[in-house]
KEKE-3310 file (N, C-alpha, C; in steps of 0.2 Angstrom, whole numbers, plus 5000, padded with zeros to 4 digits):
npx = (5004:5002:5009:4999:4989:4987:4985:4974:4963:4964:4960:4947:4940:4942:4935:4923:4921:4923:4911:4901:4900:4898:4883:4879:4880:4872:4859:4858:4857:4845:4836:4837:4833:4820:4816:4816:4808:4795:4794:4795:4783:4776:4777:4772:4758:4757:4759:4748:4737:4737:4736:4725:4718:4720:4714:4700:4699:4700:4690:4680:4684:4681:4667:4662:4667:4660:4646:4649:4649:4638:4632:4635:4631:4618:4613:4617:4612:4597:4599:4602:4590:4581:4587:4586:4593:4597:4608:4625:4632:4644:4650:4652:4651:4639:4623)
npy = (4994:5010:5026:5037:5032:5027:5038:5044:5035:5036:5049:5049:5041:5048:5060:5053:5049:5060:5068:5060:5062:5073:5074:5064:5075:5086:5080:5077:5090:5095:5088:5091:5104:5101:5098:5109:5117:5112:5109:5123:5129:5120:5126:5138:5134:5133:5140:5152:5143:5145:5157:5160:5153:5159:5173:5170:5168:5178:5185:5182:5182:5196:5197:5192:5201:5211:5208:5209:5221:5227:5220:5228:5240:5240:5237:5248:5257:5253:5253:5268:5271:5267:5275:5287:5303:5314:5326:5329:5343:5346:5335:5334:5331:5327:5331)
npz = (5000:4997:5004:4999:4999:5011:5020:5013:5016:5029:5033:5026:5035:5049:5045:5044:5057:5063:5056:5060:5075:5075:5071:5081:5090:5088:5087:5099:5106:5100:5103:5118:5116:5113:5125:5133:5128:5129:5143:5147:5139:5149:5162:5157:5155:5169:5177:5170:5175:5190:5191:5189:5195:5209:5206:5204:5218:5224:5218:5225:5238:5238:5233:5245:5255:5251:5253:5267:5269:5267:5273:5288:5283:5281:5295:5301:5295:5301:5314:5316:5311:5320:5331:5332:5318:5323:5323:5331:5335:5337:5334:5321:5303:5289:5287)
capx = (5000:5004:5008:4994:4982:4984:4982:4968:4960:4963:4957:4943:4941:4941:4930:4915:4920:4919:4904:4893:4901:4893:4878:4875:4878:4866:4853:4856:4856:4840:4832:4839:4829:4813:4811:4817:4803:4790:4796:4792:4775:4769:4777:4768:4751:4754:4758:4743:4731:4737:4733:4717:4712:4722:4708:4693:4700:4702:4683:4676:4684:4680:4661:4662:4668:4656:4641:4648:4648:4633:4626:4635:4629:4610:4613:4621:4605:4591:4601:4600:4583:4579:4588:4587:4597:4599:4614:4628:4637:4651:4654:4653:4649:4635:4616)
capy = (5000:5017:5033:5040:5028:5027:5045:5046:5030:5038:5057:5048:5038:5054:5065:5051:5051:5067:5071:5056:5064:5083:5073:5064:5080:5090:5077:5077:5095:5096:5085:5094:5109:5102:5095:5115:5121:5108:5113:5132:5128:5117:5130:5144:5134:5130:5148:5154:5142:5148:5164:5159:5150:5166:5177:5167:5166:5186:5187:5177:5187:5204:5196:5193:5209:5217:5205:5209:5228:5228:5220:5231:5246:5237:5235:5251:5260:5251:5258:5275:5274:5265:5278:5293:5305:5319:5328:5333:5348:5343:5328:5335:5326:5329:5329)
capz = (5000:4997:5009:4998:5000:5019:5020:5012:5020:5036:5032:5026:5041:5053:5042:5043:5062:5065:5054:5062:5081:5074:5069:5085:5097:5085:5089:5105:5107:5096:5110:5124:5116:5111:5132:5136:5127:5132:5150:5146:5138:5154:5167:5157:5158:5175:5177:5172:5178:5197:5191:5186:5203:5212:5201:5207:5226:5225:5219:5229:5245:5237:5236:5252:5258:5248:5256:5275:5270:5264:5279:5291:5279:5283:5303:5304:5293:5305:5321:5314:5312:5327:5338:5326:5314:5326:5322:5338:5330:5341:5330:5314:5299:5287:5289)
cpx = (5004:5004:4999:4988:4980:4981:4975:4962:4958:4962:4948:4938:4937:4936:4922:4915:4918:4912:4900:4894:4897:4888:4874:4874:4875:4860:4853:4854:4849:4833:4830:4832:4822:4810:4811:4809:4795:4791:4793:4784:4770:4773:4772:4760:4750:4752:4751:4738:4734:4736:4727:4713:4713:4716:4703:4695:4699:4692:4679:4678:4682:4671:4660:4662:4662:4648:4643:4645:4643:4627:4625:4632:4620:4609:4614:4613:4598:4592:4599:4591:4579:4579:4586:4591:4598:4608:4618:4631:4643:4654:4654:4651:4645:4628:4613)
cpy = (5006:5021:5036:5038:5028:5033:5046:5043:5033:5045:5055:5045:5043:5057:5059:5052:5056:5071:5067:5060:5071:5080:5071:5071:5084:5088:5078:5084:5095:5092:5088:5101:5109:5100:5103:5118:5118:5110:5120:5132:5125:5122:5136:5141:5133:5138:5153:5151:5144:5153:5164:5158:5157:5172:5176:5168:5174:5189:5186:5180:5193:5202:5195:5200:5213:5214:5211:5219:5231:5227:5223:5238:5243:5237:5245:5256:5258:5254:5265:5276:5274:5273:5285:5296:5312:5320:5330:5337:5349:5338:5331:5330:5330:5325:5324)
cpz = (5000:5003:5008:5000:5008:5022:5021:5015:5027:5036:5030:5032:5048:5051:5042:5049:5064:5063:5059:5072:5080:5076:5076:5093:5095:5088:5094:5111:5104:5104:5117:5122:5115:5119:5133:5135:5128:5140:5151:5144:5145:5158:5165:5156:5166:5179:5179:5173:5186:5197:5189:5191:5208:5212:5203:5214:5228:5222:5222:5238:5244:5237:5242:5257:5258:5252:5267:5276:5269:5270:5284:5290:5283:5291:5305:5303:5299:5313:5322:5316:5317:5332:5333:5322:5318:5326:5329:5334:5332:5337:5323:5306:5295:5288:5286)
residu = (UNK:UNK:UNK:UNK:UNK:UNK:UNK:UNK:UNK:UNK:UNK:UNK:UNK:UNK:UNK:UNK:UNK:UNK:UNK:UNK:UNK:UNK:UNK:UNK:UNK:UNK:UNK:UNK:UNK:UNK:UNK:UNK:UNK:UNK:UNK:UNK:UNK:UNK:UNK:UNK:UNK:UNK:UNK:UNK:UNK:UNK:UNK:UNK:UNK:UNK:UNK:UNK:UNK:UNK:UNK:UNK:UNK:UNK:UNK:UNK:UNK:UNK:UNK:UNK:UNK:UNK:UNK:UNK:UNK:UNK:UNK:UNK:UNK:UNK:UNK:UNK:UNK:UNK:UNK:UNK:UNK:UNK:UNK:UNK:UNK:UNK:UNK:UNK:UNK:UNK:UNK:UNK:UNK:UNK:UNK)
# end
C-alpha cells in the first residue's frame, strides 16, 4: 500500500467520524431543546392556571367583603333609624 492511500484512507476515516460525532451531538442538542421548550409551555400553563384559581379566590373574597359591607351598611341604617338622625354639632359630619 501506498503513503497516499493510507492517508487518504485515514482522512477519510476521521471525516465520517467526526461528521457522524457533529451529527450525534446536534441530535442530542435538538432533544435537549425540544424537552426546554416543552418545559416552558407546561410551566407557562401552570403559570397561568394559578393565576386563574388566584383570580377566582380574589373574587370570591372581594364578594364577600362586599356581602359583609353591605350587611354592616343594613345593621348600621336600621340603628340610625331606630335611635334617630339627630345631628351633635360637636361631632361634625353631614346631615
Amino acid at each position: 500500500m501506498s503513503w497516499t492511500f493510507v492517508v487518504a484512507w485515514t482522512a477519510a476515516t476521521l471525516l465520517i467520524t467526526l461528521t457522524a460525532t457533529a451529527w450525534r451531538q446536534a441530535r442530542a442538542l435538538r432533544r435537549v431543546l425540544a424537552a426546554e421548550r416543552t418545559r416552558a409551555r407546561l410551566m407557562d400553563a401552570a403559570h397561568h392556571r394559578d393565576l386563574c384559581a388566584l383570580q377566582a379566590q380574589l373574587d370570591e373574597v372581594h364578594a364577600f367583603d362586599a356581602a359583609v359591607l353591605a350587611a354592616a351598611d343594613r345593621v348600621l341604617d336600621q340603628a340610625l333609624a331606630t335611635y334617630g338622625t339627630t345631628r351633635d354639632p360637636k361631632e361634625g359630619g353631614s346631615p
